[in-house]
C-alpha positions as CSV (number, residue, x, y, z in Angstrom):
1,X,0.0,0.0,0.0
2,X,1.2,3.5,-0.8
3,X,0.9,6.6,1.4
4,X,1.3,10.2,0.9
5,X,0.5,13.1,2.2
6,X,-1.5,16.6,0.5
7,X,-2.2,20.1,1.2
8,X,-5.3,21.5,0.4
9,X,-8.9,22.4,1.3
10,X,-10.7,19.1,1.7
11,X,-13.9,20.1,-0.4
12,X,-11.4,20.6,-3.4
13,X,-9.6,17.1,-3.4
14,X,-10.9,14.8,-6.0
15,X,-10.5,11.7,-4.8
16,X,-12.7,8.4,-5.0
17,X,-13.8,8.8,-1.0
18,X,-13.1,11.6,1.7
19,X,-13.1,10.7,5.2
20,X,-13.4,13.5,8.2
21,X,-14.1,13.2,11.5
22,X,-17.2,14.1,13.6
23,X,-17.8,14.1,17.4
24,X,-20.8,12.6,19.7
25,X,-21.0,16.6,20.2
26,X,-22.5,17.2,16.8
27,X,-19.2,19.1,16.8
28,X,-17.2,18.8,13.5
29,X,-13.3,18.6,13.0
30,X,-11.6,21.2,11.0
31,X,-11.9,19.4,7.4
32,X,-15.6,18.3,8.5
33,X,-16.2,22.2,8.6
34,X,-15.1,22.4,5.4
35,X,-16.9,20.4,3.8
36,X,-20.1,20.8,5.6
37,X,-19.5,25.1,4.4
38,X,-19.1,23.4,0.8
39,X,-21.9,21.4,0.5
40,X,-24.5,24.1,2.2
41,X,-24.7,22.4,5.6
42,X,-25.6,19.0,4.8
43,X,-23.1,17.5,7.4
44,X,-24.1,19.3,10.3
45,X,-27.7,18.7,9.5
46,X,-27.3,14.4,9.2
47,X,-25.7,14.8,12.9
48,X,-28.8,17.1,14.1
49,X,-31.1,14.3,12.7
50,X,-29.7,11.9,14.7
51,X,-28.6,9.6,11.5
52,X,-24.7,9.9,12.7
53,X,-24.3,9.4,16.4
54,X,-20.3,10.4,16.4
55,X,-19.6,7.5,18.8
56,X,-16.3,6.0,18.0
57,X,-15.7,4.2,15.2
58,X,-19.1,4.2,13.9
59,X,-19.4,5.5,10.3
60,X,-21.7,7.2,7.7
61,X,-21.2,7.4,4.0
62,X,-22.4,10.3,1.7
63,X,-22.3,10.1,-2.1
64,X,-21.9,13.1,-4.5
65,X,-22.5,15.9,-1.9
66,X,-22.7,19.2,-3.6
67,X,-19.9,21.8,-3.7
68,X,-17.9,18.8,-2.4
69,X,-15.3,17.3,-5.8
70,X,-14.5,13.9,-4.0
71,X,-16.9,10.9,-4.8
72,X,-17.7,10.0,-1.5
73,X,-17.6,11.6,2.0
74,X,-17.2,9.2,4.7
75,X,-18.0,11.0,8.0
76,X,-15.9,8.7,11.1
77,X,-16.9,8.9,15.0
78,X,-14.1,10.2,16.9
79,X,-16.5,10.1,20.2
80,X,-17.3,12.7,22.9
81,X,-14.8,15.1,22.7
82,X,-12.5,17.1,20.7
83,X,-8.9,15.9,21.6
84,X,-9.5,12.5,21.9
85,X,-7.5,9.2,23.8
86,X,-5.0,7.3,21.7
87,X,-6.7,4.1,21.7
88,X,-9.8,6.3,19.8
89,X,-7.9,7.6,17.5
90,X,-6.7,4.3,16.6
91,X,-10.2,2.6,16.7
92,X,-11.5,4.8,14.4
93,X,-8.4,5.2,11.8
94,X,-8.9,1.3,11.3
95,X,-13.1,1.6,11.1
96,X,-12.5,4.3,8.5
97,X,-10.5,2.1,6.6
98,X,-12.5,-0.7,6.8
99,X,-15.5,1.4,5.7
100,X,-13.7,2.5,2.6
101,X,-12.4,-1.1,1.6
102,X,-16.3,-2.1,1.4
103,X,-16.5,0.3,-0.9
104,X,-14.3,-1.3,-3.7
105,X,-11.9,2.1,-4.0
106,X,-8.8,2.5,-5.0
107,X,-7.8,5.3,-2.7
108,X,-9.1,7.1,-0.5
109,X,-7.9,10.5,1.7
110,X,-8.3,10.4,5.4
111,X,-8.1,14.2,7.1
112,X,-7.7,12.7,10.5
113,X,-4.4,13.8,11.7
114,X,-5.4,16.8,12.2
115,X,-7.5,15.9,14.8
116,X,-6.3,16.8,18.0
117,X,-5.2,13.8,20.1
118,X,-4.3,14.0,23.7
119,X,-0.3,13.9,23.9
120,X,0.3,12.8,20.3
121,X,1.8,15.0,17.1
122,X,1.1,14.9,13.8
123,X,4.1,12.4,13.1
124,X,2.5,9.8,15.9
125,X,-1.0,10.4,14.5
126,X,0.4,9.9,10.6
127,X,2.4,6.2,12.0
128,X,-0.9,4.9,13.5
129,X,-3.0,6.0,9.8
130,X,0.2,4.1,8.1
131,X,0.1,1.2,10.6
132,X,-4.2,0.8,11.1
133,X,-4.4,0.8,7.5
134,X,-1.8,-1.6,6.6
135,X,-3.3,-3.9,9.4
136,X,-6.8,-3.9,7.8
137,X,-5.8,-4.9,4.6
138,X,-3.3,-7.5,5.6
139,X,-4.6,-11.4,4.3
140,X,-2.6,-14.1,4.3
141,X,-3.4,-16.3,2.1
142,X,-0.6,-17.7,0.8
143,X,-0.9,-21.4,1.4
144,X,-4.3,-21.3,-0.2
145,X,-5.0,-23.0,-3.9
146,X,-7.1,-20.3,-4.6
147,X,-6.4,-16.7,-4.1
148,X,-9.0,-14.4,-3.3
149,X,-9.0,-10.7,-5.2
150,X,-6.5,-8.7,-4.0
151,X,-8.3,-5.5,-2.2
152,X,-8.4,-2.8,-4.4
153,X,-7.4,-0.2,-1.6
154,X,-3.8,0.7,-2.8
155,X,-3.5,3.9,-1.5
156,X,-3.8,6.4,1.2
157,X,-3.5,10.0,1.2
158,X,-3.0,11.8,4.5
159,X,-4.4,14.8,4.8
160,X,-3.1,17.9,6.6
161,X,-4.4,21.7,6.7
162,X,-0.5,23.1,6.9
163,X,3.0,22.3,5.3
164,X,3.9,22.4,8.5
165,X,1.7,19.2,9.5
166,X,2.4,18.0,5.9
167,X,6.4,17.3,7.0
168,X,5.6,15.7,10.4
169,X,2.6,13.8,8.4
170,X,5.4,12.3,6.0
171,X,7.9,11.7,8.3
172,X,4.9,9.2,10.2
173,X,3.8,7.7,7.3
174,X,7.4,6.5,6.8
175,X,7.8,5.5,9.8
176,X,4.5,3.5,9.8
177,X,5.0,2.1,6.7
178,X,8.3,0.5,8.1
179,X,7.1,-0.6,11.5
180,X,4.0,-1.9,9.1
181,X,6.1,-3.8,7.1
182,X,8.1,-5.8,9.8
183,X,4.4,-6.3,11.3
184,X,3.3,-8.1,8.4
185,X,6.5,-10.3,8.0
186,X,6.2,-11.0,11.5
187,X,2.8,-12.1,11.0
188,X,3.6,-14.4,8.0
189,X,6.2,-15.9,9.7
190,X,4.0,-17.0,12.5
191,X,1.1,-17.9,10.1
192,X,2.9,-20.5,8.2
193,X,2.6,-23.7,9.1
194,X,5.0,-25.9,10.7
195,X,6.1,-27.9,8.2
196,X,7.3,-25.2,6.2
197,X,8.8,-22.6,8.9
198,X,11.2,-25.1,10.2
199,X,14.5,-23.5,11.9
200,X,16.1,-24.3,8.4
201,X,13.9,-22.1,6.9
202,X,13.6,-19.6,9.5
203,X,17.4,-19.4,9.0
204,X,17.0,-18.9,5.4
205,X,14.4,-15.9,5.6
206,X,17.1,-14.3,7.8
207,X,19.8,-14.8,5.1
208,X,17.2,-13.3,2.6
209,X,16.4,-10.4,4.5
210,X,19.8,-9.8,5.2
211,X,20.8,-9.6,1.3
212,X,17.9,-7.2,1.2
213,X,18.6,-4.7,3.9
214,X,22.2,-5.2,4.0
215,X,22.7,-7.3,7.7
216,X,25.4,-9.0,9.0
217,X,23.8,-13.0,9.0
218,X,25.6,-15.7,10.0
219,X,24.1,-19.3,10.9
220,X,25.2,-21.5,13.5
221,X,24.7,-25.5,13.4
222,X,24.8,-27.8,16.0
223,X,28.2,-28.7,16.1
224,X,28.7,-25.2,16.3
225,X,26.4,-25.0,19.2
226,X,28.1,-28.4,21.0
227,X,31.8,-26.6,20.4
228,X,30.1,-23.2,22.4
229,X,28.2,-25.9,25.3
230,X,25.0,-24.8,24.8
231,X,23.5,-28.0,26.4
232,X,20.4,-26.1,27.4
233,X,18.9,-25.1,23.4
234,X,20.2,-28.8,22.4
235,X,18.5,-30.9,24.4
236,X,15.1,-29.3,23.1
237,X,16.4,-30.2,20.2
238,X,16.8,-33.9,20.8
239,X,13.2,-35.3,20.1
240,X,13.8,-33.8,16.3
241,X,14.2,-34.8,13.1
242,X,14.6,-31.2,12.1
243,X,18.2,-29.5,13.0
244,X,18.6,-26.6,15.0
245,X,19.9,-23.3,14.2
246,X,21.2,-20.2,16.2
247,X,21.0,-17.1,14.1
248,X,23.0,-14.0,14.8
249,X,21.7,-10.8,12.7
250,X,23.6,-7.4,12.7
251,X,22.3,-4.2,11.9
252,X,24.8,-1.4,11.5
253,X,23.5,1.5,11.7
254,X,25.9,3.6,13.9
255,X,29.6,3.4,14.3
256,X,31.5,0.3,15.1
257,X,32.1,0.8,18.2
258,X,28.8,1.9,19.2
259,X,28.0,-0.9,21.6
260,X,24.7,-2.8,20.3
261,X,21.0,-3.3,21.6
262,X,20.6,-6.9,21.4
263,X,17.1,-8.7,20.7
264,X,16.8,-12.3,21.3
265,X,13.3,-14.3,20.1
266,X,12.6,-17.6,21.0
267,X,11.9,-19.2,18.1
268,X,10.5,-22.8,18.7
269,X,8.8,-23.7,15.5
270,X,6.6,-25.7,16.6
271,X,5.7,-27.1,20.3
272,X,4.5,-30.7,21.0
273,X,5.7,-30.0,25.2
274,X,8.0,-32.8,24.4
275,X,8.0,-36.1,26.7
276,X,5.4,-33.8,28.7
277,X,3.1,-33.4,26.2
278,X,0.8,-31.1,25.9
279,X,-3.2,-31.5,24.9
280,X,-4.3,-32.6,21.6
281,X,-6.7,-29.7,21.8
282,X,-5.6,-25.9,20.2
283,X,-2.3,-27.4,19.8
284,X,-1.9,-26.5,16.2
285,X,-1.5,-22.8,17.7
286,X,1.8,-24.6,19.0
287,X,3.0,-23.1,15.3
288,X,2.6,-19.6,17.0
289,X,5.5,-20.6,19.5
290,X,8.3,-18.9,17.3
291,X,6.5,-15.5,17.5
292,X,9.6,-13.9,19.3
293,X,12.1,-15.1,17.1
294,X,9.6,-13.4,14.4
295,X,9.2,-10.2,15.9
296,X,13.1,-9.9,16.5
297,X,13.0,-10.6,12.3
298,X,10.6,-8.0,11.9
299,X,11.9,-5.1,14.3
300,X,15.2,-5.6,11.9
301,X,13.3,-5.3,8.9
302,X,11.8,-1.9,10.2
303,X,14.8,-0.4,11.5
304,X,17.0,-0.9,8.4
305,X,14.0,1.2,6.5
306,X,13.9,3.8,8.9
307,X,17.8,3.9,9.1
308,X,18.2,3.9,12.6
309,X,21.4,5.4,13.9
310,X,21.9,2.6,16.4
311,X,23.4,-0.7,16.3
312,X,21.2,-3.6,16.6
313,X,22.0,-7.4,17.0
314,X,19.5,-10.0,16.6
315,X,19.7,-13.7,18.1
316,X,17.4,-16.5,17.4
317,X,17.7,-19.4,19.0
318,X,15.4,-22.1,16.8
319,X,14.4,-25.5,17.0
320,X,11.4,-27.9,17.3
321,X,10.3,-29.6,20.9
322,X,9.3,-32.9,19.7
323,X,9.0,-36.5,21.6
324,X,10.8,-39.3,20.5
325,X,13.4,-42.0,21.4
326,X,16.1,-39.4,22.1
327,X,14.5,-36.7,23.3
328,X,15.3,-35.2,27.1
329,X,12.6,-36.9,29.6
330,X,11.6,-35.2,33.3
331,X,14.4,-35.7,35.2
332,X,17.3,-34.6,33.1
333,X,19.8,-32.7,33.9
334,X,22.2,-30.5,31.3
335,X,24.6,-28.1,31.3
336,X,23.6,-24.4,29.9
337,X,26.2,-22.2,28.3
338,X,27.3,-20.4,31.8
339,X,28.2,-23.5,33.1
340,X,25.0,-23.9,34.9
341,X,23.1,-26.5,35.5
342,X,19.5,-27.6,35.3
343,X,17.5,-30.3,36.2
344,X,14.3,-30.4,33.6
345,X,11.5,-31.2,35.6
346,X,9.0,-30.3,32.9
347,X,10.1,-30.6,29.2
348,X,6.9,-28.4,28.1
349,X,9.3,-25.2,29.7
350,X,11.6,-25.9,27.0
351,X,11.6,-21.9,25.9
352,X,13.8,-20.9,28.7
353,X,15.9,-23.5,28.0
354,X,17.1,-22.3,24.4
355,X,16.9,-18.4,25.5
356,X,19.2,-19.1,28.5
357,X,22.3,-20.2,26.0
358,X,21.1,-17.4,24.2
359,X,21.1,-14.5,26.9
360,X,24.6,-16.5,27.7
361,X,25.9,-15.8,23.8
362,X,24.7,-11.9,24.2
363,X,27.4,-11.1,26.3
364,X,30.3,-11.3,23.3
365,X,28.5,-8.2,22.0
366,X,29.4,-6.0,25.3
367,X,25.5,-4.7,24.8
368,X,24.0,-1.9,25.8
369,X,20.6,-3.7,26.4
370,X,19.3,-6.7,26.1
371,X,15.9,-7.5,25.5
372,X,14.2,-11.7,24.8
373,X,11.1,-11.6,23.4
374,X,8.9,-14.7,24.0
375,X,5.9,-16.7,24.2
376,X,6.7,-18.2,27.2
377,X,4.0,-19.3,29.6
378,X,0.0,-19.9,29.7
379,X,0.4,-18.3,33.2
380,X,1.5,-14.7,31.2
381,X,-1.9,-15.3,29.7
382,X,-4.2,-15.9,32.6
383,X,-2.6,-12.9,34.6
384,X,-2.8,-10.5,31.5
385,X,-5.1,-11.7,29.2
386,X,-4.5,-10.5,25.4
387,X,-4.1,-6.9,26.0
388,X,-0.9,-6.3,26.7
389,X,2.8,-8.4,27.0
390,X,4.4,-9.2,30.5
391,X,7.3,-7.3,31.2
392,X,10.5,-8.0,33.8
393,X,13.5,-6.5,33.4
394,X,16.8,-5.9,36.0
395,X,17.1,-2.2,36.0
396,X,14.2,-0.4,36.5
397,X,15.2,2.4,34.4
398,X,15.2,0.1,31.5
399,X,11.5,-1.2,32.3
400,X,10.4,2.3,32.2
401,X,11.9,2.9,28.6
402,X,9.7,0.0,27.6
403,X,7.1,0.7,29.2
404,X,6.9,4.4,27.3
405,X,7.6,2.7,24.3
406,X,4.4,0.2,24.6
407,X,2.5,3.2,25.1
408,X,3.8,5.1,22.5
409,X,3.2,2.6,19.8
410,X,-0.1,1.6,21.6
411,X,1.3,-1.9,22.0
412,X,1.5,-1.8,25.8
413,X,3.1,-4.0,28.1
414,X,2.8,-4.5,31.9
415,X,5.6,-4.9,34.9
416,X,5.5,-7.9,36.4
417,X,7.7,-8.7,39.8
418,X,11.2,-10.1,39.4
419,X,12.3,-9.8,43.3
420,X,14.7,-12.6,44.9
421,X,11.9,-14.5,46.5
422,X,10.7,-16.4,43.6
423,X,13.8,-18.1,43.2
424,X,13.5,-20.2,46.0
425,X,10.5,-22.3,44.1
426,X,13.7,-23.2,41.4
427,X,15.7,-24.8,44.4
428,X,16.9,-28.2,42.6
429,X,17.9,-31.4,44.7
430,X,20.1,-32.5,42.0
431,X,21.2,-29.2,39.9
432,X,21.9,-25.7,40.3
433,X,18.8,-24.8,39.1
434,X,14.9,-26.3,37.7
435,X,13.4,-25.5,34.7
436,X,10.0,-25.1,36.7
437,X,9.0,-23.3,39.8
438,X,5.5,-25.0,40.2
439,X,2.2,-23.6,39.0
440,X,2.2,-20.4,41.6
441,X,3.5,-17.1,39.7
442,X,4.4,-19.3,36.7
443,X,5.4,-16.5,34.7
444,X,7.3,-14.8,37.4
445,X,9.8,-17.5,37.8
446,X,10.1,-18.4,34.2
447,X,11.5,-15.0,34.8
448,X,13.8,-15.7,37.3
449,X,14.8,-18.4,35.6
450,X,15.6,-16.5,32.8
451,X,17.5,-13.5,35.3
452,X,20.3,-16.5,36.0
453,X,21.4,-16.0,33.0
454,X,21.8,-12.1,32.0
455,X,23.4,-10.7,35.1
456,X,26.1,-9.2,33.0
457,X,24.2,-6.1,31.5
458,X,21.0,-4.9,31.5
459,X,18.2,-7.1,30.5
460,X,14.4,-7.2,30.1
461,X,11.7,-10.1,28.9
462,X,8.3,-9.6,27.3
463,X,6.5,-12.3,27.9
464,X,3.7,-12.1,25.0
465,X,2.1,-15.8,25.1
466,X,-1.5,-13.7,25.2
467,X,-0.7,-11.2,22.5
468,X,1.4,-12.8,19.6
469,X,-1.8,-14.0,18.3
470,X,-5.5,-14.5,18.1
471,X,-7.8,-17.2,18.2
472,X,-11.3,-18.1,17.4
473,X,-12.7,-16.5,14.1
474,X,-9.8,-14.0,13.9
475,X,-6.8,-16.7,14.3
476,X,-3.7,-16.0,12.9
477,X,-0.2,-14.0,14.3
478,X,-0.4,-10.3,15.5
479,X,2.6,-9.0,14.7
480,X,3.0,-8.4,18.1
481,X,5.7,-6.7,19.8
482,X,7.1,-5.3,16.6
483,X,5.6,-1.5,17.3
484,X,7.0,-1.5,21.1
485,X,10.5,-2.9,20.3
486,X,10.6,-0.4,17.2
487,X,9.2,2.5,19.1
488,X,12.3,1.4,21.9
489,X,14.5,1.5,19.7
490,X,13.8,4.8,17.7
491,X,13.9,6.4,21.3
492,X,17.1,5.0,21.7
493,X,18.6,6.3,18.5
494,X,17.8,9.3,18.9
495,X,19.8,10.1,21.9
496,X,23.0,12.3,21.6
């Protein structure tokens, strides 16, 4: 999809559909006005009739309005009052574009970012358009015989009532277009099925993308990964015919000896919870489980199109969890990366297992952060639900950067505890440390688990088991924490 922005007075712009905003207040935005001045007071008198209501994301369409050289006028609900909440403004970018796909046109020219929204600029309000409109057009449908018609909506105008709002309008449509784009990869990733997004091929995208955008890509196997004793990630990997792979991905986009942010994704392709199996029911979502390792792909993908001046380094850890003859049973006990060891109680909390070597690996790289992203426990689920990803991180300062960043990009996340006291329900008889803590505060001391190994620099986890994706009618991958981790790392490029 293409977006641009344009300068002019709304009731001038030829265009096949025109959408402005209204409030529950019969009050009208700016370009609303305009139009409603245009076409003798036509809009202002629907909303007096009580045929538009204004509530958010409700919608009314209007054909051939006089005075008015656009096809259609869609009029959008912003709700009650004029500066509206983020989540609003959100809601009723992605009804409006919704509205005008049902329409069959080709493009269409939303003057909603001028609309004031509480704490956000034109840039932030331009990223969301870019982002909500990209989102409600994505399909994937590539593993289907038949392909339905492609949706004619190719492009979207932004439009501003100053040049002023028109440069911070195309600086957010960029920057939505990017974050967009590693969205949707992130989401096909996780859509495809597991016999075709194996590690081999998850290894294989990466080498792609890194012709594309110009990374740094190299590919470990598992002798490489027995040489470095990363005993933990192999003995997920026991129980499967398909090989591992540890993928290392390096953006440069500052100087060399800028020291990096590093993003590690889990990246189990598919989960079977091993010798501890898990139900036959819903477990085809078990596809899902290499979300993290997907959003790490796709964060990449949006900072080399933004250009970010920052240094970035992605690691996926990647393999199935499958039973079999040789696969690691309930009472095993191997020997991580640090040197640690750790009796496996439970071979379904094999995620920790493979980001443990990996949060071990990080520390060649001297980073400046370092941040896993995974779908790591039902518990994350039932103490969060779907609306936002679990958060623990080791310095507090670093929580709060994340924590701004969720909100900015409206992709929030939520601190969870990560104090000394949870480690006591990891106390192993036999090791230095179980995989398991028992089912109180399960995601907490999948945490601490985790906190073992990244005492070396400063470290955070998102836990996004309840928002990587959806089930139900709507199933399929989210894209899901792309925006935060993209939004945290803009933030941190642009400091001095």
């Amino acid at each position: 999809m293409e977006f641009s922005t344009k300068v002019t007075a709304p009731e001038k712009l030829a265009c096949a559909c025109i959408a402005v905003g209204v409030f529950e207040t019969q009050k009208l935005s700016v370009a609303a006005q305009s139009l409603d001045r245009a076409a003798g007071g036509r809009i202002r008198a629907l909303l007096e009739s009580g045929d538009m209501d204004g509530k958010v994301g409700t919608t009314r369409l209007l054909y051939h309005l006089p005075g008015i050289a656009a096809e259609r006028v869609l009029l959008v609900g912003m709700g009650k009052d004029a500066k509206v909440h983020s989540k609003d403004y959100r809601d009723a970018a992605r009804a409006a574009v919704a509205a005008i796909l049902d329409t069959g046109a080709a493009e269409a020219c939303l003057y909603i970012a001028g609309i004031p929204v509480s704490g956000r600029d034109v840039a932030w309000k331009a990223r969301q358009l870019a982002q909500t409109a990209s989102d409600a057009v994505y399909r994937f449908d590539k593993m289907k015989s038949k392909k339905p018609d492609p949706r004619p909506l190719a492009r979207i105008v932004a439009g501003v009532e100053s040049r002023r709002d028109a440069r911070g309008a195309e600086l957010g449509l960029a920057q939505g277009r990017a974050i967009a784009a590693g969205m949707s990869l992130a989401r096909d990733l996780g859509n495809l099925p597991a016999n075709v997004c194996t590690p081999s091929y998850l290894a294989e995208k990466a080498m792609k993308l890194g012709k594309q955008w110009k990374f740094g890509v190299e590919v470990l196997e598992r002798a490489d990964m027995e040489k470095l004793g990363m005993g933990a990630l192999l003995s997920v990997a026991r129980g499967s015919r398909e090989p591992p792979r540890f993928i290392v991905i390096r953006y440069h986009g500052a100087g060399k000896k800028d020291r990096p942010v590093v993003l590690v994704g889990k990246g189990i392709t598919f989960d079977t919870g091993g010798i501890s199996l898990k139900p036959g029911a819903e477990m085809d979502e078990m596809k899902f489980d290499m979300c993290g390792a997907a959003s790490v792909l796709g964060t990449l993908r949006a900072a080399a199109e933004m250009k970010l001046n920052l240094n970035v380094v992605g690691l996926i850890p990647t393999t199935e969890n499958m039973p079999g003859g040789a696969a690691s049973k309930p009472g095993d006990i191997v020997t991580s990366m640090s040197g640690q060891t750790i009796e496996i109680l439970n071979t379904d909390a094999e995620g920790r297992l493979i980001l443990c070597d990996a949060l071990t690996y990080a520390e060649r790289f001297e980073p400046q952060a370092v941040v896993d992203i995974a779908t790591l426990t039902g518990a994350c689920i039932i103490a969060l639900g779907h609306v936002c990803s679990g958060l623990f991180a080791n310095k507090q300062a670093l929580a709060r950067e994340l924590l701004a960043a969720g909100d900015q990009a409206c992709d929030r996340a939520w601190q969870m505890p990560l104090w000394d006291d949870y480690q006591e329900q990891l106390k192993s008889n036999f090791a230095d440390v179980a995989n398991i803590g028992g089912r109180p505060a399960g995601s907490v001391t999948a945490a601490c688990f985790l906190s073992r190994f990244a005492t070396n620099y400063d470290w955070a986890h998102l836990d996004i088991a309840g928002t990587a994706w959806r089930s139900g009618k709507e199933k399929g991958a989210t894209g899901r924490p792309v925006a935060l981790l993209t939004s945290f790392l803009m933030k941190r490029a642009s400091r001095d």
